[in-house]
Phi, psi and omega in degrees: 000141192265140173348329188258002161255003141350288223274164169305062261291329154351288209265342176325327187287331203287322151328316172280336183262339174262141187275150160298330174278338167240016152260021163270333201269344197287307197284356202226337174197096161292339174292310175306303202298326185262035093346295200260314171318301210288329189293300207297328177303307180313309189279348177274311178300003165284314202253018162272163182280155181287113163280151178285320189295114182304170186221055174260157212231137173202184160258120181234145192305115167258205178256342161254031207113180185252184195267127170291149132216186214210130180270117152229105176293097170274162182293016195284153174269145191275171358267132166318155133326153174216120142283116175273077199297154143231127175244185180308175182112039172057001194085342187265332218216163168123158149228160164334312148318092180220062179290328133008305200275285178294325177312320159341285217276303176327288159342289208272304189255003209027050165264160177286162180228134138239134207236134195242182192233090138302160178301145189234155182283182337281054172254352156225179145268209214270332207250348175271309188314294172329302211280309175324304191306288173339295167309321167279345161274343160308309174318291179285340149294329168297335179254002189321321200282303168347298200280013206064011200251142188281061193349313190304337181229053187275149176213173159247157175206188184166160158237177181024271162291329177295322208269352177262327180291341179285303160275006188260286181334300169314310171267337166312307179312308182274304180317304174288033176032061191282218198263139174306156184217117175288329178210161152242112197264079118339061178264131190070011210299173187236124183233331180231148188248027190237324193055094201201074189211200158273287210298302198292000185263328205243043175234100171265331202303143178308327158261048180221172164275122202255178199287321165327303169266353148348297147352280180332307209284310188305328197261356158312286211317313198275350171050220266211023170227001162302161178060341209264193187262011181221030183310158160242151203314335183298299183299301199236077177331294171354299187303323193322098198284325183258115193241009190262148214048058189266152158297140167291150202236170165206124187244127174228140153238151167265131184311320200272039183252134191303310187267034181277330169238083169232302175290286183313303201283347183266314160311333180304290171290351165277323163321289195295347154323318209096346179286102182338148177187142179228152196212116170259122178239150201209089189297119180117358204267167135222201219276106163073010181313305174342321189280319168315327178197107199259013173242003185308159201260309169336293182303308169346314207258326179252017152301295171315316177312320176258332157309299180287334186299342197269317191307280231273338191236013168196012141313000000 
């Protein structure tokens, strides 16, 4: 069966709609691709419904300097839930503004979000992105009274590069004896940096994230650790030999997805750990469709899908 009889017929136009070129440019020109990003963002934040949720963008002292991030405040009365977003975009392309995205989870579960702008390859790795995510959930627990937020229910979440930068966090957090964590939120994550799966083999097509550039992206991230035996667990959750006492997790993918099985086989092994996990699979999805066309009935569901597991576990 070919990748595009995969999909879900709902979402096939959506195929048509992320241009090739610029999932060619993330692996081949990050300046151009995070160019071409920023423009589509403006339009989908242009074309969102008007929200009660505030929005600020300020600067906190990081580790390389200081770190942008984006407040997104609902109107709930505190104290609140805190989400530590981090997002997408292959490590190379994305910024904090991620309204699309965040807004959602403010709006649904009424937590404050802070969304951090870490550092992106290839002008850092892996070891600069981490520590900025670290800084910024540090932050925000330190600042909790400030932010209205209820320490007890803090969680981290991301998707695709975010949801890898998220399990990477999740054992950075526990090795360094960081801050409690209620949950981890895992959409999609990009974990393993060999794709050495069936999904990681047979997903090519040119406007979805494909194996190519996927590749690319691993080897930005990873500097001067591509290809060896000694990636860390930080950069590519998938190497993690120890995963107990890890925050309970939900992990969600779509069968058309580069990362289905990756993702499934980590959600496995966190289970057999002991960490509470809960794993959605979703026939017919493929990488971020949801967001592509978000009325599509598929996307409805697992929109909702990753929204309530976030409802249910610091709600």
């Amino acid at each position: 069966m070919s990748f595009v009889d995969q999909v879900d017929p709902e979402l096939k136009p959506g195929l048509e709609m992320f241009p090739a070129e610029l999932i060619t440019a993330i692996g081949d020109d990050p300046p151009l691709a995070r160019q071409m990003f920023g423009a589509i963002m403006e339009q989908l934040a242009a074309i969102l419904p008007p929200t009660d949720v505030a929005i600020t963008e300020r600067a906190i002292p990081g580790p390389g300097g200081d770190l942008p991030i984006v407040i997104y405040q609902p109107p709930t009365p505190a104290p609140r839930p805190g989400l530590l977003w981090i997002h997408g975009g292959g490590y190379i392309i994305g910024s904090a503004r991620d309204d699309a995205n965040v807004i959602g989870f403010a709006e649904q579960v009424g937590c404050t979000v802070v969304s951090v702008d870490y550092r992106l390859a290839p002008e850092s790795t892996y070891i600069d992105s981490v520590a900025d995510c670290f800084a910024g959930l540090t932050w925000l627990v330190d600042n909790a009274d400030e932010l209205g937020v209820d320490t007890s229910r803090i969680a981290i979440g991301g998707a695709s590069a975010g949801g890898g930068l998220t399990a990477g966090l999740a054992h950075y957090n526990r090795d360094q004896a960081g801050p409690a964590l209620a949950f981890q939120m895992l959409i999609y994550p990009m974990i393993d940096d060999t794709h050495e799966t069936p999904s990681g083999h047979e997903v090519t097509h040119p406007t979805v994230w494909n194996r190519d550039v996927s590749l690319k992206a691993w080897r930005m991230y990873l500097g001067d650790e591509y290809g060896s035996d000694k990636v860390s667990p930080y950069a590519a959750a998938a190497r993690a030999t120890d995963l107990s006492g890890l925050p309970p997790a939900f992990v969600i993918v779509g069968t058309a997805d580069l990362f289905r099985d990756e993702d499934i086989a980590y959600a496995q092994r966190l289970m057999a750990a002991g960490v509470p996990t809960e794993l959605e699979v979703y026939a017919g999805m493929y990488h971020g469709g949801e967001l592509l066309l978000p009325d599509a009935a598929i996307s409805k569901r697992m929109l909702r899908g990753y929204r309530d597991a976030l409802q249910r576990a610091i709600g």
